[in-house]
C-alpha positions in Angstrom: 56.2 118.1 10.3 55.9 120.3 7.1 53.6 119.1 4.6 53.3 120.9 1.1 49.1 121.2 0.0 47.2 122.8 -3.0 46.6 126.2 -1.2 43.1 126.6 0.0 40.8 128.7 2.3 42.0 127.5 5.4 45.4 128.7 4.8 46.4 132.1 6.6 47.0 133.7 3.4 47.0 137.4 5.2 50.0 136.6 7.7 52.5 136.0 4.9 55.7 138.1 4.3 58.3 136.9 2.3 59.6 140.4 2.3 58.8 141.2 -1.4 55.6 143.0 -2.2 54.7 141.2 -5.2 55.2 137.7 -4.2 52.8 138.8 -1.6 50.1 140.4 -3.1 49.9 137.1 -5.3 49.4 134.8 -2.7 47.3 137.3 -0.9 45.0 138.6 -3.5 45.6 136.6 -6.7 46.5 132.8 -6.2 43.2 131.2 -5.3 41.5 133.3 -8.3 43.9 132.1 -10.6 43.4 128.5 -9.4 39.8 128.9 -9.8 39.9 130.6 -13.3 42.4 127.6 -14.6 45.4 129.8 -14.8 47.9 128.4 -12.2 48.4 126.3 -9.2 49.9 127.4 -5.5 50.9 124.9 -3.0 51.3 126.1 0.2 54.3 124.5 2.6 52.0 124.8 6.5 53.6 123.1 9.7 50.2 121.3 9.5 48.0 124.2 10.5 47.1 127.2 8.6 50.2 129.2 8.6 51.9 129.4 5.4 56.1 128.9 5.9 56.3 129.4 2.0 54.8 128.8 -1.4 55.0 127.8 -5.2 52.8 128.1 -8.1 53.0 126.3 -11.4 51.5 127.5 -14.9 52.3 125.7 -18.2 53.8 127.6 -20.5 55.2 127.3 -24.7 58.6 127.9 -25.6 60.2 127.6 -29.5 63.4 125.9 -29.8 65.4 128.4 -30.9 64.8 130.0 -27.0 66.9 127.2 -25.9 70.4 126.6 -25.3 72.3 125.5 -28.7 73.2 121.5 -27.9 69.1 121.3 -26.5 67.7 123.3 -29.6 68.9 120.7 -32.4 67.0 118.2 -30.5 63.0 119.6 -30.9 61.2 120.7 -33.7 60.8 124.3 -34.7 57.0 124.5 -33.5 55.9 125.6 -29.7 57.2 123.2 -27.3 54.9 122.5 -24.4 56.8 123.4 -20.5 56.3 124.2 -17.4 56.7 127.9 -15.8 57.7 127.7 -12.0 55.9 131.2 -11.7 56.6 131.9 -8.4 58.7 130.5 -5.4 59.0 132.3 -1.6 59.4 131.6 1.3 58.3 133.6 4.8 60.8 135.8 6.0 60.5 134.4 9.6 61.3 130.7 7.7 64.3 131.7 5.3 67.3 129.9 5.7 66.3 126.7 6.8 66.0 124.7 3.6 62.5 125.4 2.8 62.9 127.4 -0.5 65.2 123.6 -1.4 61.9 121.6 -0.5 59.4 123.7 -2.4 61.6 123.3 -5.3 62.2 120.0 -5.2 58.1 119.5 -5.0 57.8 121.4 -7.9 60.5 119.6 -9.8 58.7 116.7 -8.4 55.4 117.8 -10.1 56.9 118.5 -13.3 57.8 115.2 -13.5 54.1 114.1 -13.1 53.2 116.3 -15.8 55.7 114.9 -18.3 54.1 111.3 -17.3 51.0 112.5 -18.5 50.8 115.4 -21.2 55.0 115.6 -22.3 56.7 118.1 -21.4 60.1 119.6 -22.5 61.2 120.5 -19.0 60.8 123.4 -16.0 61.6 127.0 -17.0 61.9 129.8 -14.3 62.6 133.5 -14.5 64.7 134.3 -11.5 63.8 138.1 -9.8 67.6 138.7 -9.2 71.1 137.3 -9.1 70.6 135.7 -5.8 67.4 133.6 -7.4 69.6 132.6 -10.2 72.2 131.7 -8.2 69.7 129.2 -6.2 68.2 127.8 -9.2 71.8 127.2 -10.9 72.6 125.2 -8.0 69.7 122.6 -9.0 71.1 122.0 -12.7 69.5 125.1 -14.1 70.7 126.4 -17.5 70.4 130.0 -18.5 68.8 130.6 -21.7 70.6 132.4 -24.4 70.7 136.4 -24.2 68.3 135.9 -21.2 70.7 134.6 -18.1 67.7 135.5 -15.7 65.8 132.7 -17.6 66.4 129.5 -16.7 65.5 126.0 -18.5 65.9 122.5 -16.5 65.8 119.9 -18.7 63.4 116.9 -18.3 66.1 114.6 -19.1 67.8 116.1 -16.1 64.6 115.7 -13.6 64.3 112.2 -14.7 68.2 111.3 -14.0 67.8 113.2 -10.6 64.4 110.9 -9.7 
């Protein structure tokens, strides 16, 4: 049964291939460094064991209203709003197309959420790598940003309808 955990040094870190170089390297080289160092956060989806079928990290991040779509803008102040960044979402080219890159999203959705509980948060921002990741994301209740339609923006009022 797949279980989603905070990645750590039992996870096979080196077998991963989501079949983009960068995504790689992260989880490879730069992940547990940047969880150590208080940057970011991975979670690792395993089948239990140490294989890795896919991964997400989350950062926070600060946005100003005027980055958001009109109808949301009119609702914050002017000052930096306080987010979070879903910096990074793949999934093992061996695993692709069975729902998995839906469940790590969900999770992280799900953890966004938590956030807001504790600390206030505006909502979940993403910057999709191409049209395909947009497309994905969209599906979920994503809003492009304006002049920036590979930035996307879902609402914490929308996470909190959807829980």
């Amino acid at each position: 049964m797949p279980e989603i955990a905070l990645l750590n040094r039992s996870h096979d870190r080196a077998g991963f291939d989501c079949g983009t170089p960068e995504l790689n390297a992260f989880l490879k080289t730069t992940a547990r460094q940047h969880d150590q160092k208080g940057i970011s956060r991975t979670f690792v989806l395993t089948d239990g064991g140490p294989v890795i079928l896919g991964f997400f990290t989350l950062t926070l991040c600060e946005l100003r209203a005027e980055q958001l779509p009109p109808g949301l803008a009119a609702k914050f102040p002017s000052h930096g709003l306080p987010a979070v960044r879903l910096a990074r979402l793949a999934v093992s080219r061996r695993e692709q197309r069975k729902g998995y890159g839906a469940l790590l999203l969900a999770e992280a959705i799900h953890r966004t959420a938590l956030v807001a509980d504790q600390t206030g948060v505006i909502g979940l921002f993403v910057d999709a790598k191409d049209d395909s990741a947009r497309q994905f994301y969209l599906r979920f209740g994503f809003l492009p940003l304006p002049g920036l339609s590979m930035h996307l923006f879902l609402p914490i009022a929308t996470i909190r309808a959807a829980d």
